[in-house]
PAKOLVEX-608667 format. One record per residue (C-alpha): residue in three letters; x, y, z; residue number from 1. Coordinates in Angstrom, 3 decimals, decimal comma. Example, Ala and Ser with C-alpha at 12.3 -4.5 7.8 and 13.67 -1.06 7.14 Angstrom:
% PAKOLVEX-608667
VOBA   nuza         xx         yy         zz   torti
VOBA    ALA     12,300     -4,500      7,800       1
VOBA    SER     13,670     -1,060      7,140       2
END
This chain:
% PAKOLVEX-608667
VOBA   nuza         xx         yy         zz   torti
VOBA    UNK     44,293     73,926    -49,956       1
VOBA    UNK     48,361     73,784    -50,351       2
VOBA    UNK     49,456     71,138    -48,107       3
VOBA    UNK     52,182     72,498    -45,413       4
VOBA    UNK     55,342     71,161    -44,213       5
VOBA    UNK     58,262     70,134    -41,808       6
VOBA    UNK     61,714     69,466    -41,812       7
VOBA    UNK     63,149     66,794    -39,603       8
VOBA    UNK     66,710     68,093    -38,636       9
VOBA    UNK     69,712     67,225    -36,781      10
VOBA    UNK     73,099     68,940    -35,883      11
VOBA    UNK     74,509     65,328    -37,387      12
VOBA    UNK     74,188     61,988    -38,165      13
VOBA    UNK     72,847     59,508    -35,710      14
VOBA    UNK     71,361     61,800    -33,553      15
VOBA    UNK     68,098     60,069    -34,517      16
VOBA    UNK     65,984     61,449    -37,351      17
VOBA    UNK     65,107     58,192    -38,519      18
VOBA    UNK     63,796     56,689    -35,891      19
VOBA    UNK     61,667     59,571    -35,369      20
VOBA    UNK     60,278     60,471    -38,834      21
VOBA    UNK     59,376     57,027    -39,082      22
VOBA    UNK     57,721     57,266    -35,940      23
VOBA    UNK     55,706     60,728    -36,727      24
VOBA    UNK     54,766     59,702    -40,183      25
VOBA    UNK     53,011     56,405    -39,091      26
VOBA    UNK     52,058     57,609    -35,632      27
VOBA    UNK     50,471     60,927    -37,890      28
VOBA    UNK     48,613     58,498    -40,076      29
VOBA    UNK     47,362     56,367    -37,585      30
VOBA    UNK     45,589     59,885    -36,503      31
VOBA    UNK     44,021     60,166    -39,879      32
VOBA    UNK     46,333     62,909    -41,240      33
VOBA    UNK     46,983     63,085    -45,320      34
VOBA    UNK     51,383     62,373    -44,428      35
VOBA    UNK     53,511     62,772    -47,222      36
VOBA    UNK     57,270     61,888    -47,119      37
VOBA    UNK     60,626     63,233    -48,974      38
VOBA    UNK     64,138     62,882    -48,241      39
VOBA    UNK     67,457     65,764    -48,560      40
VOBA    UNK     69,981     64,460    -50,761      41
VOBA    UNK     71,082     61,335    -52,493      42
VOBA    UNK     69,687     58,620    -50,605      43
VOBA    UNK     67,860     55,393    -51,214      44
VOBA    UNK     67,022     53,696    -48,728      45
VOBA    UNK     65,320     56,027    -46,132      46
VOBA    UNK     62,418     56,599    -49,318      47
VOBA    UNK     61,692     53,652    -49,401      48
VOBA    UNK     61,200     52,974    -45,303      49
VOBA    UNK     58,746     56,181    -45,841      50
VOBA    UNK     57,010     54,430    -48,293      51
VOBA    UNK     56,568     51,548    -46,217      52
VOBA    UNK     55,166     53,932    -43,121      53
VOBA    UNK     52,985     56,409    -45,046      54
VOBA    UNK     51,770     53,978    -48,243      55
VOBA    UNK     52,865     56,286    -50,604      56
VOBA    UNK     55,775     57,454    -52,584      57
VOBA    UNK     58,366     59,235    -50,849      58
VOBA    UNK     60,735     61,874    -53,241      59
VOBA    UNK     64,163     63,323    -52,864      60
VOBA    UNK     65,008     66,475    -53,019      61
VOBA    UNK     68,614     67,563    -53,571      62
VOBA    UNK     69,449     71,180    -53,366      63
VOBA    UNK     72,893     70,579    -55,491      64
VOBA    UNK     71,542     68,445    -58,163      65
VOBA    UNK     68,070     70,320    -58,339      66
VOBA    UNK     67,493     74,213    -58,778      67
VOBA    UNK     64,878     75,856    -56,869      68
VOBA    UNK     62,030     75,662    -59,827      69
VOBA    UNK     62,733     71,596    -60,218      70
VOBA    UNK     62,894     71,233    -56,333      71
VOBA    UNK     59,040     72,903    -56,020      72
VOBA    UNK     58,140     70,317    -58,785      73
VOBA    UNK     58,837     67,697    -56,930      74
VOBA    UNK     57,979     68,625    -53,560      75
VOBA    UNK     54,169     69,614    -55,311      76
VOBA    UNK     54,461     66,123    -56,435      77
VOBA    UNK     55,021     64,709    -53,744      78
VOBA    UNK     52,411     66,274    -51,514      79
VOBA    UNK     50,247     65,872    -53,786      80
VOBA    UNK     47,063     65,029    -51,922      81
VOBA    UNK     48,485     65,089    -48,539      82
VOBA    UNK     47,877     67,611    -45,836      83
VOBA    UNK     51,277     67,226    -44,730      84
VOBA    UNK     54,648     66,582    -46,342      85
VOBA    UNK     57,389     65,510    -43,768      86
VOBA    UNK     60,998     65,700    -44,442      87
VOBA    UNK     63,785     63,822    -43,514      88
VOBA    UNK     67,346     65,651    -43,700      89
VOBA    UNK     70,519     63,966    -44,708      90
VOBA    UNK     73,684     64,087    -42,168      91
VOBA    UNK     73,679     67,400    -40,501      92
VOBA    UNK     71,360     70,752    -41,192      93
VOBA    UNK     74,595     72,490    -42,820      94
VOBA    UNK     76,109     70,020    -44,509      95
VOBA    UNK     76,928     70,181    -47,524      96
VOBA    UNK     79,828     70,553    -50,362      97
VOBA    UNK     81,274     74,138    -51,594      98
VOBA    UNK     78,733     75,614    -54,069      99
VOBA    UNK     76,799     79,414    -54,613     100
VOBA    UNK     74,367     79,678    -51,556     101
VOBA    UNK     70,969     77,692    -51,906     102
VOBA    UNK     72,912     74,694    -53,844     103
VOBA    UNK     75,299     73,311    -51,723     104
VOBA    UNK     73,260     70,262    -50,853     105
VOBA    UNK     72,848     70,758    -47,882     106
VOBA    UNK     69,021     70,034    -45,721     107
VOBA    UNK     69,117     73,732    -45,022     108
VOBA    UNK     68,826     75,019    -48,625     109
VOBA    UNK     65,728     72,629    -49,081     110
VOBA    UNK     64,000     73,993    -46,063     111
VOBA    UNK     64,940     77,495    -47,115     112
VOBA    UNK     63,749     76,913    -50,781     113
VOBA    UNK     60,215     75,204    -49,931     114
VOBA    UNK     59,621     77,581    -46,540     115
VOBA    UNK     59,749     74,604    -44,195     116
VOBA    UNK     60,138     75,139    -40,402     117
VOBA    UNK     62,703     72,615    -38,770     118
VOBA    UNK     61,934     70,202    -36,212     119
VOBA    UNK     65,172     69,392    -34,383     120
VOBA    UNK     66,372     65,975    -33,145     121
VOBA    UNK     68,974     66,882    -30,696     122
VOBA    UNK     71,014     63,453    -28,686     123
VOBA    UNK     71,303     64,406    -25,802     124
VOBA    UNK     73,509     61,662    -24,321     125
VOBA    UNK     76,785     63,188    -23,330     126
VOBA    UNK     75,231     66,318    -22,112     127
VOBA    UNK     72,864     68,222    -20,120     128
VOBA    UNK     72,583     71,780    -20,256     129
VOBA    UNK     74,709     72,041    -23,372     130
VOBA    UNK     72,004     71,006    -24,907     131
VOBA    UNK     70,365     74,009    -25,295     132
VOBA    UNK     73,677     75,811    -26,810     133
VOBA    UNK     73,514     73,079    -29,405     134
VOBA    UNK     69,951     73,821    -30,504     135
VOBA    UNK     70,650     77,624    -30,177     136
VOBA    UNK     73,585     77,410    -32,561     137
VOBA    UNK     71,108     75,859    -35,092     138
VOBA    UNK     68,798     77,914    -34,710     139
VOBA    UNK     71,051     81,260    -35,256     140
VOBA    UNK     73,278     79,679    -37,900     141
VOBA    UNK     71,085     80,591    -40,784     142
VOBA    UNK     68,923     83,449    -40,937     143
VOBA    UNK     67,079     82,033    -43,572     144
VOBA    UNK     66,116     79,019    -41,497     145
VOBA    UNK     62,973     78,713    -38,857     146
VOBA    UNK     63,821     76,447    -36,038     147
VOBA    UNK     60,678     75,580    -34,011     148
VOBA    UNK     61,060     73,194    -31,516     149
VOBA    UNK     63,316     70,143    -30,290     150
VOBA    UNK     63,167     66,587    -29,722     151
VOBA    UNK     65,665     65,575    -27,310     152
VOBA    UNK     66,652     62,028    -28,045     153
VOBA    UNK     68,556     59,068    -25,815     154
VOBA    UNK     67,491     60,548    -22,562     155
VOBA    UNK     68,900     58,446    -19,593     156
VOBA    UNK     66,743     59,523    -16,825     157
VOBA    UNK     64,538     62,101    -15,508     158
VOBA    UNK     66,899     64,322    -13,800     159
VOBA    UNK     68,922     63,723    -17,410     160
VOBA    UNK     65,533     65,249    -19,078     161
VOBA    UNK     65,068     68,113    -16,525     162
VOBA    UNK     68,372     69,712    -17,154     163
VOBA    UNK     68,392     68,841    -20,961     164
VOBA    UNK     64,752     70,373    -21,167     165
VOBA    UNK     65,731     73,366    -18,994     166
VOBA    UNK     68,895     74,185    -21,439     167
VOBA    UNK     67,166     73,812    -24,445     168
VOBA    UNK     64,008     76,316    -22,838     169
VOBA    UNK     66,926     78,971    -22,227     170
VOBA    UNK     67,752     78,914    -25,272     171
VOBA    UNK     64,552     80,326    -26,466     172
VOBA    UNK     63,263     76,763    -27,901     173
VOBA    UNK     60,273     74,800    -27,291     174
VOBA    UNK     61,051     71,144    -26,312     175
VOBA    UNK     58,170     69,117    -27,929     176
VOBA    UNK     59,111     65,706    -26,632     177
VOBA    UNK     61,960     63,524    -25,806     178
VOBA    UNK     62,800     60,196    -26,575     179
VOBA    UNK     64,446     57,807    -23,901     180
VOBA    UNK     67,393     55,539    -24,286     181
VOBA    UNK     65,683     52,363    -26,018     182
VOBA    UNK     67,982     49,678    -28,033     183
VOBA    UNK     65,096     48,212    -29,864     184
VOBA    UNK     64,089     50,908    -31,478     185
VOBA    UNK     67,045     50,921    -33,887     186
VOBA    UNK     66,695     49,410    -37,651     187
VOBA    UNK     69,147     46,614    -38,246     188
VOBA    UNK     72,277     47,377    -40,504     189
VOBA    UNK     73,547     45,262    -43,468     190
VOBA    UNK     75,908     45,453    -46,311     191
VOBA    UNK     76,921     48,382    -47,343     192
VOBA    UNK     74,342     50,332    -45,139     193
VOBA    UNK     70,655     49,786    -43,309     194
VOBA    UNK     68,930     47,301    -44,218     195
VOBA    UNK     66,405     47,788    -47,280     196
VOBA    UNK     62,467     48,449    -46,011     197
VOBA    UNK     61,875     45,315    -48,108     198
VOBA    UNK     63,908     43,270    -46,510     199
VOBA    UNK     63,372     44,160    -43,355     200
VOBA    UNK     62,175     41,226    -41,172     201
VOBA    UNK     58,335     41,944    -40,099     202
VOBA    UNK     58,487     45,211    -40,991     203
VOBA    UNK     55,074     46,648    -40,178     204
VOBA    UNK     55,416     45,675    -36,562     205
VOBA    UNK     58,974     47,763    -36,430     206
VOBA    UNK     56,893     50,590    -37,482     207
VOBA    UNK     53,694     50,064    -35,475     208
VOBA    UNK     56,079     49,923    -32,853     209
VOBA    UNK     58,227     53,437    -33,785     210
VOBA    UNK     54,662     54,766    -33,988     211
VOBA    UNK     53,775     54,027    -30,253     212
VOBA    UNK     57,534     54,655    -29,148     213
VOBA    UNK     57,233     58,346    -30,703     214
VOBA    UNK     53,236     58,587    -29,243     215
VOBA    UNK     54,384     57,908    -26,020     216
VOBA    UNK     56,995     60,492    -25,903     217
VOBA    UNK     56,444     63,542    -28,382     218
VOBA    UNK     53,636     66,148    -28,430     219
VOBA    UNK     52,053     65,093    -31,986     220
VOBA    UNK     50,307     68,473    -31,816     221
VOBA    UNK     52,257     70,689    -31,029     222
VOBA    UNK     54,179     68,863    -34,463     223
VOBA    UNK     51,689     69,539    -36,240     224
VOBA    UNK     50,978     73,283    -35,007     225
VOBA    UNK     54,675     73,991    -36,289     226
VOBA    UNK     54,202     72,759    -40,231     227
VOBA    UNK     54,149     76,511    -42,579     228
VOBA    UNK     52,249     76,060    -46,392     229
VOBA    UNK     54,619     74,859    -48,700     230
VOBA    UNK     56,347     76,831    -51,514     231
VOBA    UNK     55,553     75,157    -54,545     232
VOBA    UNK     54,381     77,431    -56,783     233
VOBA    UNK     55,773     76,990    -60,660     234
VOBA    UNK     55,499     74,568    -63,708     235
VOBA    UNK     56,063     71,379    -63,512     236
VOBA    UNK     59,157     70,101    -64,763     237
VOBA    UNK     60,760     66,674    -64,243     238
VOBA    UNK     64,391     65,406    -63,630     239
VOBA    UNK     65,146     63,169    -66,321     240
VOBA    UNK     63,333     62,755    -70,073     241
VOBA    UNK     62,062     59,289    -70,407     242
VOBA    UNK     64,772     57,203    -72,297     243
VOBA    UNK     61,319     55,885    -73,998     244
VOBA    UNK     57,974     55,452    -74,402     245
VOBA    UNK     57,990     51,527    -72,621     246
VOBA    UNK     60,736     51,348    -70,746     247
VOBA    UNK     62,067     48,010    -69,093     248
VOBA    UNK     63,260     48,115    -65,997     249
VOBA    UNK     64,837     45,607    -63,704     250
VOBA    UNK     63,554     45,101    -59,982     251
VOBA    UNK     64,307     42,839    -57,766     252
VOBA    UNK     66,624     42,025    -54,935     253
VOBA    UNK     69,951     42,808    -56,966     254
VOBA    UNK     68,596     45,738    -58,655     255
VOBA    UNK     66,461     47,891    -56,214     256
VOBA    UNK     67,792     51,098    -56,343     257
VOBA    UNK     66,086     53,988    -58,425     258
VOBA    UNK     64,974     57,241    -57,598     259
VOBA    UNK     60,787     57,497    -57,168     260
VOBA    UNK     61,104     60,804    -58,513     261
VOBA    UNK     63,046     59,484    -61,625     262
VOBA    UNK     60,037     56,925    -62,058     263
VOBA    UNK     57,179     59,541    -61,156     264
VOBA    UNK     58,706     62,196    -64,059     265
VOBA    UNK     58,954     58,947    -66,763     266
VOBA    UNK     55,146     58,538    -65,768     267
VOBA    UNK     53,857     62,002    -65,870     268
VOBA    UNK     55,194     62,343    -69,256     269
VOBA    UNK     53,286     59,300    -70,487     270
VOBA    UNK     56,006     56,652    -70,622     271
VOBA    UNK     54,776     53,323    -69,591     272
VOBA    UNK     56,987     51,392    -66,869     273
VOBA    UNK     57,405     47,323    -66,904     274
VOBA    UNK     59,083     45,406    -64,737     275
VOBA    UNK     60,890     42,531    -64,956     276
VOBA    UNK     63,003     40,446    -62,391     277
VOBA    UNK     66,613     38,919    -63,351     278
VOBA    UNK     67,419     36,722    -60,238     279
VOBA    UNK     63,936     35,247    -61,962     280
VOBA    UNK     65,999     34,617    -65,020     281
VOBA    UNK     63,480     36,884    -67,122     282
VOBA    UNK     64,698     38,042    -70,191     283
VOBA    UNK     63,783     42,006    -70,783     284
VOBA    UNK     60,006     42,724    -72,289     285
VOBA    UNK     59,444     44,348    -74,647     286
VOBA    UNK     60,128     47,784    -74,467     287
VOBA    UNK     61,927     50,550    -76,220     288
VOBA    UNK     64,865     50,885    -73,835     289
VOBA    UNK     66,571     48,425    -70,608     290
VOBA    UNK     67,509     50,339    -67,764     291
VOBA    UNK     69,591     48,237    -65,316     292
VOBA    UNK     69,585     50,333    -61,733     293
VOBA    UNK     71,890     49,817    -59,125     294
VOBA    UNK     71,721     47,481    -56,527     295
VOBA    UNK     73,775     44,886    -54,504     296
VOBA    UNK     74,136     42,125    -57,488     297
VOBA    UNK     77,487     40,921    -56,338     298
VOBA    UNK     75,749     39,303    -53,453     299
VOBA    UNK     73,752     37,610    -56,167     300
VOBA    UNK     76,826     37,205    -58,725     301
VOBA    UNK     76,643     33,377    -59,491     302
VOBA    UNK     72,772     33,285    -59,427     303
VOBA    UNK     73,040     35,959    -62,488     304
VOBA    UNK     75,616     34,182    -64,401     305
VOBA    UNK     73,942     31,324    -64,584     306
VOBA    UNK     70,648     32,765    -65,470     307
VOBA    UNK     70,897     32,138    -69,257     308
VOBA    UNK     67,431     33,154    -70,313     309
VOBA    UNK     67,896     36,809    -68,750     310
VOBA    UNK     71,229     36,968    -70,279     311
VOBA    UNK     70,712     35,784    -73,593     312
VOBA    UNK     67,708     38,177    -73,599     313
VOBA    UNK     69,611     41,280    -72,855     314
VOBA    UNK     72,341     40,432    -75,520     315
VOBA    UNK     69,572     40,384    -78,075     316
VOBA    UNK     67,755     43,634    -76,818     317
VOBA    UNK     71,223     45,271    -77,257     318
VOBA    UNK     71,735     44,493    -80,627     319
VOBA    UNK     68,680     46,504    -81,416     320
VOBA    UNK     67,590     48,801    -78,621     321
VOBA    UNK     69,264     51,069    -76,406     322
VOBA    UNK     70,587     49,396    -72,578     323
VOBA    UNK     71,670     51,553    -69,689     324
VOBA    UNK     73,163     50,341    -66,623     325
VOBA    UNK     74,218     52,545    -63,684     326
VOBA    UNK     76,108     51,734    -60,585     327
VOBA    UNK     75,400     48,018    -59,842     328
VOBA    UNK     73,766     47,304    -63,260     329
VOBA    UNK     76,788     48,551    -64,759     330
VOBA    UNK     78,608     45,679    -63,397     331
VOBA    UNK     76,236     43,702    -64,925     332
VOBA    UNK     76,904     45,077    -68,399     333
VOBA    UNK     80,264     44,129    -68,140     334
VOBA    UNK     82,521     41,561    -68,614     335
VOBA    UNK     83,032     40,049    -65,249     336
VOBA    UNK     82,258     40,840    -61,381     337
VOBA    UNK     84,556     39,495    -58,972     338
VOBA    UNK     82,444     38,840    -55,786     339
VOBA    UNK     84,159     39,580    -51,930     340
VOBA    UNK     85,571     35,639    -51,826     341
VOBA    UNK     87,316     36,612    -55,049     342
VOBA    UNK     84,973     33,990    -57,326     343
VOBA    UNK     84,764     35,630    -61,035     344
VOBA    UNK     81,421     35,327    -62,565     345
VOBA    UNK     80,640     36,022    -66,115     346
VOBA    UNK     78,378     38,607    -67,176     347
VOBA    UNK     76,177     40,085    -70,021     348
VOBA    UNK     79,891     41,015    -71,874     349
VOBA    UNK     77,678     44,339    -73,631     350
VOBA    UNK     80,681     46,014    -71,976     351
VOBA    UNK     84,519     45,484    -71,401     352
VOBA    UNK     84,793     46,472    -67,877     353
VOBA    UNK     85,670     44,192    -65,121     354
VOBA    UNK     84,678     44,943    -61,728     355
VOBA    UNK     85,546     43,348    -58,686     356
VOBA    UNK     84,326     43,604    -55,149     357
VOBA    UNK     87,406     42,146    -53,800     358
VOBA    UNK     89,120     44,916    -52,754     359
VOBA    UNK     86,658     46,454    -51,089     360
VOBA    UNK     87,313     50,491    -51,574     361
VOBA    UNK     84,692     53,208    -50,892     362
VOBA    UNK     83,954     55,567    -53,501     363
VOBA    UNK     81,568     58,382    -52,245     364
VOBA    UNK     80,391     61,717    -53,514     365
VOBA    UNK     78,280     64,214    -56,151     366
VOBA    UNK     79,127     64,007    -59,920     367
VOBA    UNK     78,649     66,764    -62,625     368
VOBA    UNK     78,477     64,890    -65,674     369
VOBA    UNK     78,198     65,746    -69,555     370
VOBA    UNK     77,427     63,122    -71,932     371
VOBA    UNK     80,177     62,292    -74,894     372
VOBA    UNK     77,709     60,786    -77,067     373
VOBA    UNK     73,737     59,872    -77,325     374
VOBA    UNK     72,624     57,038    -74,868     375
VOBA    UNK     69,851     55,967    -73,181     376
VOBA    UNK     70,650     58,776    -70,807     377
VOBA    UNK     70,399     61,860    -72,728     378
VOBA    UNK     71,889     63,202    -76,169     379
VOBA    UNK     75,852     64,079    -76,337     380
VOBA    UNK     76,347     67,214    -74,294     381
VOBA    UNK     73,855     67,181    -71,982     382
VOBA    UNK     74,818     67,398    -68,350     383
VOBA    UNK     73,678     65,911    -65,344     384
VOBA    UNK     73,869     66,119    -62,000     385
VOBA    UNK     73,966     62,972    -59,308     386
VOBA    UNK     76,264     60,729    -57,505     387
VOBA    UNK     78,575     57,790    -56,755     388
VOBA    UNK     78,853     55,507    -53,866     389
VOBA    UNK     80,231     52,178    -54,244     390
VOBA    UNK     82,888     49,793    -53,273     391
VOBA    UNK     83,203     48,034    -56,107     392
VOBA    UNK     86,293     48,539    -58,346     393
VOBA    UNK     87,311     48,457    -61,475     394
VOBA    UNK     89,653     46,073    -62,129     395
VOBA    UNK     89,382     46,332    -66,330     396
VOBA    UNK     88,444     49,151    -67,983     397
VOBA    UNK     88,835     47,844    -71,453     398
VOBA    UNK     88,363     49,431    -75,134     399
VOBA    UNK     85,078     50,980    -74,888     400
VOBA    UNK     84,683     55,037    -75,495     401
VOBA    UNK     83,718     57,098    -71,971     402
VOBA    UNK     80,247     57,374    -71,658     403
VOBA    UNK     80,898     61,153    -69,900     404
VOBA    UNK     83,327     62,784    -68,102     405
VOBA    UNK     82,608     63,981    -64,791     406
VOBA    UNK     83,425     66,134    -62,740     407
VOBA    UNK     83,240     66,066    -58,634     408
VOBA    UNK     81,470     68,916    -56,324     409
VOBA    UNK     85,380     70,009    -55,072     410
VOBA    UNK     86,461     71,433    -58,257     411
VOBA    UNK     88,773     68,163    -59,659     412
VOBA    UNK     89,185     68,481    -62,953     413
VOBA    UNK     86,416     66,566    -65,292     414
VOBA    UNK     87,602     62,697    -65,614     415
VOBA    UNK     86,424     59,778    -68,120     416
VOBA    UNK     83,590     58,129    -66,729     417
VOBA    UNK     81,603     55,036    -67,657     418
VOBA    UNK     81,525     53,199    -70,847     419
VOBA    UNK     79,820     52,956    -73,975     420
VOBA    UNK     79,646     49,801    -76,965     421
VOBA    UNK     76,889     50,457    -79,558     422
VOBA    UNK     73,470     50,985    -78,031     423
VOBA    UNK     74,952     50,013    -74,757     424
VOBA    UNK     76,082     52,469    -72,057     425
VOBA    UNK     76,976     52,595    -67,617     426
VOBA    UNK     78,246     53,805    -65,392     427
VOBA    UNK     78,812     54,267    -61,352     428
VOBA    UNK     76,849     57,288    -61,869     429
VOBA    UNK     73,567     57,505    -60,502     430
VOBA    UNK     71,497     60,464    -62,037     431
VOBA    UNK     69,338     62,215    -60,030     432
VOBA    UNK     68,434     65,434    -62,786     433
VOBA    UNK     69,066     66,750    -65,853     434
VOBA    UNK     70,977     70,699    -65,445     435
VOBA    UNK     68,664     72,931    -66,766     436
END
């Protein structure tokens, strides 16, 4: 039986889609319901809290990075099993970056690609009545979209809830619960963002707790009456081509972040994964390639430079196997990483670049980027699609070749990006898929 499916909406960020996917997915499997999780767009950290709520994998799904055929893929894979696949949008429905229709990137194209109705989260603080032109808007925008019912969120009273309720009913919109003003509901943020599920202090008692918050206050059935079948029909395909058939990987506190549906395509074409931790001071396994993913290693810069055995390790691997580093692995690769107090701290020196977190400047946004010569990656002229977001800089570029040039999602022309020595290539590109 094909699993159905729900998208978890909002006009914009913070309006509390979080809190209450987190709350439906564990509050859904408390019930006994097969819930499987995904996220719109470039994002990891809210996969990972669905992970920790359902128990399972949770995969993005991008609508600029992925076409249609790729996008069923994954969302097959990752209901595979479950009854239900929720999914969380990114920012606002709309949102997105200019690009043909159905690939801006944008939560709507994803629930117009895979057929899924939209739950709404609507905040509702600020307003009454208005609510209801709010979810109408949505729900007219985009004839290709189903909006079924609303969640009001951060209501202050009951009168607050009548008129909000009574709005949103004009409107022509079912109001299947709504959430009251509650402070400890929120995750806890950190650097550079929320706070990683695996860090999260007691965890499983946040969600327990988001469970009975969301129980208490939203119609779980009348969620569940709204999920349509899923449209996944197609081959299988997967983002990226294993860079080998054993591939190394590091995981651990400075290197956390990689996409589960990179990892879930390297396994379902037979690669074998190992892990291995450098804050540990493990040198790589062995393995046919390194991959380095991004993380937060300047918070860990000193403990890495003095970890001899992983570094010596990953010098030797790279005189005979390919290494790949993206984002904060790159900064690994390199020469140096200057750390926010301005301390310099040596690194694996595979690469030239210096980066320092110093100067703290934001670099955010979606990447186009074809390959200038064979890495771990891909072979030269291959594109990809993905993204950036750092605040690292680079201070030193040094003599290495480009490792791509990419271009960004606003039409700037196609720029040097990364770096490549040998066997050895980064960059601050994450991939998320291959372009067909």
């Amino acid at each position: 039986m094909r699993p159905s499916g729900l998208l978890i909406a909002a006009p914009r960020s913070g309006s509390g889609k979080t809190t209450l996917t987190l709350g439906l997915m564990r509050a859904l499997r408390r019930r006994g319901v097969k819930v499987a999780g995904a996220k719109s767009g470039p994002d990891y950290i809210d996969p990972a809290f669905h992970q920790a709520a359902l128990g399972r994998d949770s995969l993005n799904l991008d609508s600029w990075a992925m076409d249609e055929s790729l996008l069923a893929a994954l969302a097959a894979r990752a209901s595979d099993g479950a009854e239900l696949l929720l999914a969380e949008a990114s920012m606002g429905l709309f949102d997105g970056v200019p690009a043909p229709p159905g690939r801006t990137g944008a939560s709507a194209d994803v629930a117009a690609a895979l057929g899924l109705p939209v739950l709404l989260a609507l905040d509702a603080s600020g307003q009454a009545q208005s609510a209801g032109a709010v979810a109408k808007g949505c729900a007219s925008f985009d004839p290709r979209l189903r909006v079924k019912g609303v969640v009001l969120n951060k209501i202050g009273s009951p009168r607050h809830l009548r008129l909000a309720r009574e709005g949103v009913e004009a409107a022509g919109l079912k109001v299947l619960g709504a959430l009251p003003k509650q402070a400890d509901v929120a995750l806890p943020e950190r650097h550079l963002g929320l706070v990683q599920a695996a860090e999260t202090a007691e965890l499983e008692a946040r969600l327990e707790s988001l469970a009975d918050f969301v129980s208490a206050h939203v119609d779980l059935d009348a969620v569940l009456a709204l999920a349509a079948p899923l449209a996944t029909e197609g081959s299988p395909r997967v983002a990226l081509a294993p860079p080998g058939q054993r591939i190394a990987i590091a995981r651990d506190a400075a290197f956390s972040f990689l996409y589960p549906h990179i990892l879930a395509g390297w396994r379902g074409r037979g690669a074998e994964i190992v892990f291995f931790s450098p804050l540990a001071d493990e040198p790589p396994p062995e393995a046919d390639c390194v991959w380095l993913p991004g993380g937060y290693p300047e918070l860990h810069a000193g403990r890495l430079a003095a970890n001899g055995r992983f570094l010596a390790g990953l010098r030797d691997f790279a005189g005979e196997r390919r290494v790949h580093g993206e984002c904060g692995g790159y900064m690994v690769l390199g020469e140096s990483l200057t750390d926010a107090a301005g301390d310099v701290h040596h690194m694996a020196g595979l690469l030239s670049v210096q980066t320092s977190f110093a100067r703290r400047k934001m670099t955010l946004g979606y990447r186009d980027a074809t390959l200038l010569a064979d890495c771990a990656l891909g072979r030269k002229g291959q594109r990809f699609r993905g993204h950036e977001f750092h605040y690292a800089s680079i201070a030193t570029l040094g003599a290495d070749e480009p490792m791509a040039v990419a271009a960004d999602a606003y039409g700037g022309a196609p720029a040097p990006s990364g770096s490549r020595r040998g066997l050895v290539s980064g960059s601050f590109f994450h991939c998320v898929a291959e372009v067909a």
